[in-house]
N, C-alpha and C positions, 0 to 999 in steps of 0.2 A: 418064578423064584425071585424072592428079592434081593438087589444087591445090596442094597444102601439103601440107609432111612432118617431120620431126624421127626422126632413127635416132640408134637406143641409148644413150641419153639413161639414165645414172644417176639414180632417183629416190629418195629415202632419206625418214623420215618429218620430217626435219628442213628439206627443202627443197623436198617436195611441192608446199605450196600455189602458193610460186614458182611451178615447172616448170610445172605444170597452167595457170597466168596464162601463162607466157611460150611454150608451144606450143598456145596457143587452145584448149584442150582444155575446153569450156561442152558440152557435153550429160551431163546430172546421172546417166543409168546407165554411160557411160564414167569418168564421175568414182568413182563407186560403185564399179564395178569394180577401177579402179586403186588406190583410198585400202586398199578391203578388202586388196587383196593386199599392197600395201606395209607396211601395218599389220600384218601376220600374219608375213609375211618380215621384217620391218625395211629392205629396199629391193627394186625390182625392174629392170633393164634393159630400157625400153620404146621401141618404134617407133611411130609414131603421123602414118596417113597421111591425109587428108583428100580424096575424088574425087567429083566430078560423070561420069558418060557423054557426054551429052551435054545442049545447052539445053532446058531442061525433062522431063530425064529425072532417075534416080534419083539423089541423093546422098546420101553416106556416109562414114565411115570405121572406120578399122584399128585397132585396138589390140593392138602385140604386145609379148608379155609373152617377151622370148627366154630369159630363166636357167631358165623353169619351164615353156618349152615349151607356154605357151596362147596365146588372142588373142581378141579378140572383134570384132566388127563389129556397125557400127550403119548399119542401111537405112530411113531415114525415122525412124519413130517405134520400130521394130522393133530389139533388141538379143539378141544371141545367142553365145553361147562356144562354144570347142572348141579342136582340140587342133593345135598350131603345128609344122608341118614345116618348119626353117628350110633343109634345102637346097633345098627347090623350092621357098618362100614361099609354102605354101599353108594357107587354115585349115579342118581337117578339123572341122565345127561338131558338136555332143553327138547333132543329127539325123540327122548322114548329107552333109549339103550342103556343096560346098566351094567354096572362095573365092581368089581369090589375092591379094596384101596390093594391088592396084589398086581391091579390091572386085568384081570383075569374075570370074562364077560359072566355076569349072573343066568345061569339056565333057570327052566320052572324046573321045581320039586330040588331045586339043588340044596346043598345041606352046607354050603358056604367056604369062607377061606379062613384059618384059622387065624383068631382076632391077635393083633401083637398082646395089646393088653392083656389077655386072659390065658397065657400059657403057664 
């Protein structure tokens, strides 16, 4: 379930620190991620979801990076990239593992996570 979200949020290096304060964005390898890429591009268009499963199960979140086509997710203490498919919101990770931006892993034959967009 998601808790919290902010989509395509313009980040530039001029108003990062902001943005990262006003979308909760505190776990220091999503920060790391986001500053390096901003920093390198001079801005980036990120989504940024935050979900729990359920009481006392995994939490995490999303970070999609959409101009440049990657994303990371963070599962507990765990952070890992790979590569953003923005029409089925999926994050194909550098392993092989894939994810959809709810956090929630892609099975085969699965019929998907309902898209924020398209409700």
């Amino acid at each position: 379930m998601l808790v919290d979200y902010q989509e395509k949020i313009r980040v530039t290096k001029d108003n990062l620190d902001l943005l990262l304060k006003e979308m909760n964005i505190t776990g220091p390898d999503q920060i790391e991620i986001i500053k390096k890429i901003v920093i390198e591009k001079g801005e980036a268009v990120i989504s940024y979801y935050n979900f729990i499963h359920s009481p006392g199960e995994r939490k995490g979140n999303v970070t999609v990076f959409h101009d440049i086509g990657r994303a990371a997710i963070c599962l507990g203490a765990d952070t890992k990239v790979g590569d953003w498919d923005e029409a089925f919101e999926v994050i194909t990770l550098d392993d092989g593992e894939k994810y959809y931006f709810d956090g929630k892993p892609v099975y085969q034959d699965d019929d998907g996570a309902c898209s924020l967009g398209n409700i």
